[in-house]
N, C-alpha and C positions, 0 to 999 in steps of 0.2 A: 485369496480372492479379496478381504477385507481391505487387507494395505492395498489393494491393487486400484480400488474403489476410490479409496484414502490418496493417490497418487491424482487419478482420475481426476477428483474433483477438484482437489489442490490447482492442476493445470485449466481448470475453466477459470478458476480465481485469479490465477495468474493472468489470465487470454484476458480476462476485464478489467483489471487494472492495467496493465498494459498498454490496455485500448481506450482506457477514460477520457484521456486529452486529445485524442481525433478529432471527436467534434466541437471541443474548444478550437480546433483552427479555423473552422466557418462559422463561426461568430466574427461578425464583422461593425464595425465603427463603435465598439464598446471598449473604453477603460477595462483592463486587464482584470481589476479589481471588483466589479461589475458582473463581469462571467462567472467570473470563480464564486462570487457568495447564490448569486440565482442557479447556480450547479449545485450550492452547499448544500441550499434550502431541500432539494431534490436529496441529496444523498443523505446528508444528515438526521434531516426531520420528516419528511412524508415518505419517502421509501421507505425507512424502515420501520415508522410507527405498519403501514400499508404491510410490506411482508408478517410483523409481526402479528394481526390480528387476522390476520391468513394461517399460517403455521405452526402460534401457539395456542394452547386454550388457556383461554382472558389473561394474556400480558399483563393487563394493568393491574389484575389481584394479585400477580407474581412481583412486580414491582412492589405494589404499594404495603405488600407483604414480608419484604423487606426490609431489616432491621437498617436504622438511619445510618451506621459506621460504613455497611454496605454499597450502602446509594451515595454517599459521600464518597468514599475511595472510587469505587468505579465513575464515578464523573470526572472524579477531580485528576485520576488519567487521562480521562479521555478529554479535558483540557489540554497536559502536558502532550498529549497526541496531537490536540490539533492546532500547534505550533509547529510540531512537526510536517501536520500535513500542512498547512499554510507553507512554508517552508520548502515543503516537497516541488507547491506548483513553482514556485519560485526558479529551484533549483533546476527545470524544464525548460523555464522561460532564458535562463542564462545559457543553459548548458545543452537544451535539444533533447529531446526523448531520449534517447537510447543511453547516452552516458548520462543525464542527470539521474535517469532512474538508476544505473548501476551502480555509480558513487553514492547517494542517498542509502540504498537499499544494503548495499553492504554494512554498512554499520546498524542498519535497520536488522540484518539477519543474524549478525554475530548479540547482539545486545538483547536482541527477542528471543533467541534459544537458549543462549547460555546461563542469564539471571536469571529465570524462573528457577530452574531446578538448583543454582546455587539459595536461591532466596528459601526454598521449600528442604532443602535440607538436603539435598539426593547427588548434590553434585558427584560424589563418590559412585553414584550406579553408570556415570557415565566412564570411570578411568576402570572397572572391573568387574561391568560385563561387555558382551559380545554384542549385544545391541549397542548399549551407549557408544562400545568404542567407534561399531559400524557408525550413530549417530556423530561422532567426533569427528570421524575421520569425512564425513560428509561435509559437515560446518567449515572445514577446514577447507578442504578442496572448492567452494563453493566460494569462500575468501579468498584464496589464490585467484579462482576463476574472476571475479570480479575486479583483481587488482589487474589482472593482466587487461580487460576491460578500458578499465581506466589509464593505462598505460598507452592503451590504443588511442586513448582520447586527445595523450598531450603529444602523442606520435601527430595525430592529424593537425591540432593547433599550429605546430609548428612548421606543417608542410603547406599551410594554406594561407595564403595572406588576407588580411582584415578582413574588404572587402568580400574576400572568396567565404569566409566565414560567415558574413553578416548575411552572405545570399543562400547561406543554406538553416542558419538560426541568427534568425533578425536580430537578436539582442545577446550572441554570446558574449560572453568574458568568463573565462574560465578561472581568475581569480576568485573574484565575488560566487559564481558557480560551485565553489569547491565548499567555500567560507559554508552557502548556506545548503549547501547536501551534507556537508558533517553535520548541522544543529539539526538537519530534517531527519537524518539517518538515528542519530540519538536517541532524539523526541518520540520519533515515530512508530519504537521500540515499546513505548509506553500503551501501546494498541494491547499487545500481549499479555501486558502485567492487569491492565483493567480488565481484561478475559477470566482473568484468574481472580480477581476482586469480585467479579459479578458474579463468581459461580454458587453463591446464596441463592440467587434471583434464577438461575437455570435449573437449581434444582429443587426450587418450587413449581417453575414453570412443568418439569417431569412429575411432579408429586399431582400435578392436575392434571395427568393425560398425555402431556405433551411429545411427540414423536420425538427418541434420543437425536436423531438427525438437525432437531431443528432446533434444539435448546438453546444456542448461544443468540437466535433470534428475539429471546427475552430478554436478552442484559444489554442489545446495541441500542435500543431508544435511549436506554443513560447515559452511555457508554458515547455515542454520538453526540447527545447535546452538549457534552463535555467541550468535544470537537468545535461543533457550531458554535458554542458561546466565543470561542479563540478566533475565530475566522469572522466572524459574524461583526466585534470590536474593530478588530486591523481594517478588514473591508471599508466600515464607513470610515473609518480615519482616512484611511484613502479616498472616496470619495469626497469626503470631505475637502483636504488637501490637494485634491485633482479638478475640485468643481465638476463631477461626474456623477454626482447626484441626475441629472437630467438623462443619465442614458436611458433608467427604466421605463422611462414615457415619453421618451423623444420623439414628436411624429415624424419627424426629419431620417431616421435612423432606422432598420429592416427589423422592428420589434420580433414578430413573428419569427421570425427566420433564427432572431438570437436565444430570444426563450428556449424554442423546441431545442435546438442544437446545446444550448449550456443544460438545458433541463435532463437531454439525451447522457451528457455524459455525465451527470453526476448520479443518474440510475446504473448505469454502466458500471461506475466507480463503485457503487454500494456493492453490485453482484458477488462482485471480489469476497467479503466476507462475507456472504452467504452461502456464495461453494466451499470458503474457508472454512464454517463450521461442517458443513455436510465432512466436506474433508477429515476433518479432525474426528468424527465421530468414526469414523473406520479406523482409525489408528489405536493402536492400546495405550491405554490412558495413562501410564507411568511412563512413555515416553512420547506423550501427547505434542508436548513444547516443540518435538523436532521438525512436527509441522509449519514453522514458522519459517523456519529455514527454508525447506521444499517454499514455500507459497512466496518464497522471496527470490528463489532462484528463480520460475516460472516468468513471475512479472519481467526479470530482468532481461530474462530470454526471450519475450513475446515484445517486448517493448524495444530493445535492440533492434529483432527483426524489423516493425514498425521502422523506424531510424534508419537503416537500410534499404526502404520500401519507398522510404519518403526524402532519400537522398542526401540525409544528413550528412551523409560521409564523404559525397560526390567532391571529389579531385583530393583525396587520401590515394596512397599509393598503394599497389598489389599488397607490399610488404602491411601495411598500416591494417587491411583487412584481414589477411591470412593472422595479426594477432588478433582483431575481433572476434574472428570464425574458434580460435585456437579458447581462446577466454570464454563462449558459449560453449563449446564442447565439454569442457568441463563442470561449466556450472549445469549442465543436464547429467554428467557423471554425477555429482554431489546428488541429485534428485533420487537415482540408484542407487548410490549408496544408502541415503537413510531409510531410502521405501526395503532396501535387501534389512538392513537395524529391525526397522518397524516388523518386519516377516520373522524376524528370530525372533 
């Protein structure tokens, strides 16, 4: 029932990341680079300071408790994170939901499960027991599932001309597309390893009371600003270099309308790692990591669907879908498999 739980939440994680860039598409007459940091502000720093003095008791004594090596490593991934996720939007804006997330995410799932447990010493419990292997053979499949994804991608590129492309994602190029979901997909693997850096800071947060469910909600306000501070730099260079400084008070411009909607998805985009954690806490803790995988399959599967909702793929051929549908199926096989791992 535990993994069942553990599966569960993983899939809400997934359903909101997924879903974070929706309501980036009704944000209207704002620099790209504009939305994304007043979404940041949302996801990065008031969300989750917000969840966490909901969920933990007193965050900030867990923080400032401590030790400086701690609070150093966990930010200073969650920088290299949020190059990744800068990166991420990027890879969306070239490539369209459904394939930016799957090419991104794929390197994102192979890089986030498998370092930890080589970095911690354990790589061997994955080739010699029956969990790890189920976990293996999950990671694995879940890769396949994704390449085949991507496969489906340059199947469509090449059945649609320019044009038909630009009218279904205004700014593809699936060169530049590809370029910046590998550096997002890398980068963004760094989310996992700063989980593992912060767990000082979570298990002070339990040493004060704090619900095992909710612990990892004491290390994301570091963990995050890490993020923010990356996104935060690029943003104004851009507006800087865009002259879009003027969007945030433009009285000419649907303020109202862009706030709520960038502010909507950057809470939306936090949810992800707070069913993450609940997620993980159902899982047993030595083969904890394999949640990262499930929580990357999830996204890829929810976010696809989106992509196909929203027409991404409109004038792909039967053939071109029947691989998309064939490349999900799997990657919710891979979801089975490691949730059957996680049960042994």
């Amino acid at each position: 029932m535990s993994s069942i739980l553990g599966v569960f939440f993983h899939a809400l994680g997934g359903y909101a990341s997924g879903s974070f860039y929706i309501p980036f598409r009704r944000v209207r007459e704002w620099a790209w680079e504009s939305a994304w940091i007043v979404g940041g502000v949302a996801s990065w720093i008031l969300v989750p300071w917000l969840m966490s003095w909901l969920t933990v008791s007193n965050p900030l004594e867990s923080i400032t408790n401590a030790d400086q090596s701690t609070l150093w490593w966990t930010y200073f991934f969650g920088v290299l994170w949020g190059i990744g996720g800068l990166t991420f939007g990027l890879s969306m804006r070239y490539l369209g939901i459904s394939l930016g997330m799957a090419v991104a995410l794929g390197y994102c799932s192979a890089f986030g499960t498998l370092v930890p447990p080589i970095w911690d010493g354990k790589f061997n419990d994955l080739i010699t027991t029956r969990t790890g292997q189920f976990t293996l053979a999950g990671v694995l499949v879940c890769l396949i599932g994704i390449g085949i994804c991507g496969i489906a991608g340059v199947r469509k590129e090449k059945e649609l001309n320019p044009e038909e492309q630009k009218a279904t994602v205004a700014e593809f190029n699936l060169r530049k597309g590809i370029v910046v979901a590998t550096v997002s997909g890398i980068l963004s693997a760094c989310f996992n390893f700063g989980l593992t850096a912060g767990k000082p800071i979570a298990e002070l947060a339990l040493q004060g009371g704090t619900n095992p469910l909710f612990q990892n909600n004491a290390v994301y306000p570091v963990l995050l600003l890490g993020g923010f501070t990356t996104n935060f730099i690029w943003c104004m260079a851009l507006n800087r270099r865009n002259k879009s400084f003027g969007d945030y008070l433009a009285k000419d411009k649907p303020l109202a309308n862009n706030y709520l909607w960038a502010i909507l998805a950057g809470t939306t985009w936090y949810f992800q790692f707070f069913f993450y954690g609940m997620g993980d806490a159902y899982l047993p803790a030595e083969f904890r990591y394999a949640g990262w995988t499930m929580h990357m399959a999830f996204i890829i599967t929810f976010s696809t669907l989106w992509g196909l909702y929203l027409k991404e793929w409109k004038g792909a051929s039967p053939a071109t879908y029947r691989v998309v549908y064939t490349g999900l199926a799997l990657i919710v096989l891979s979801t089975i498999l490691i949730g059957m791992g996680s049960q042994l």
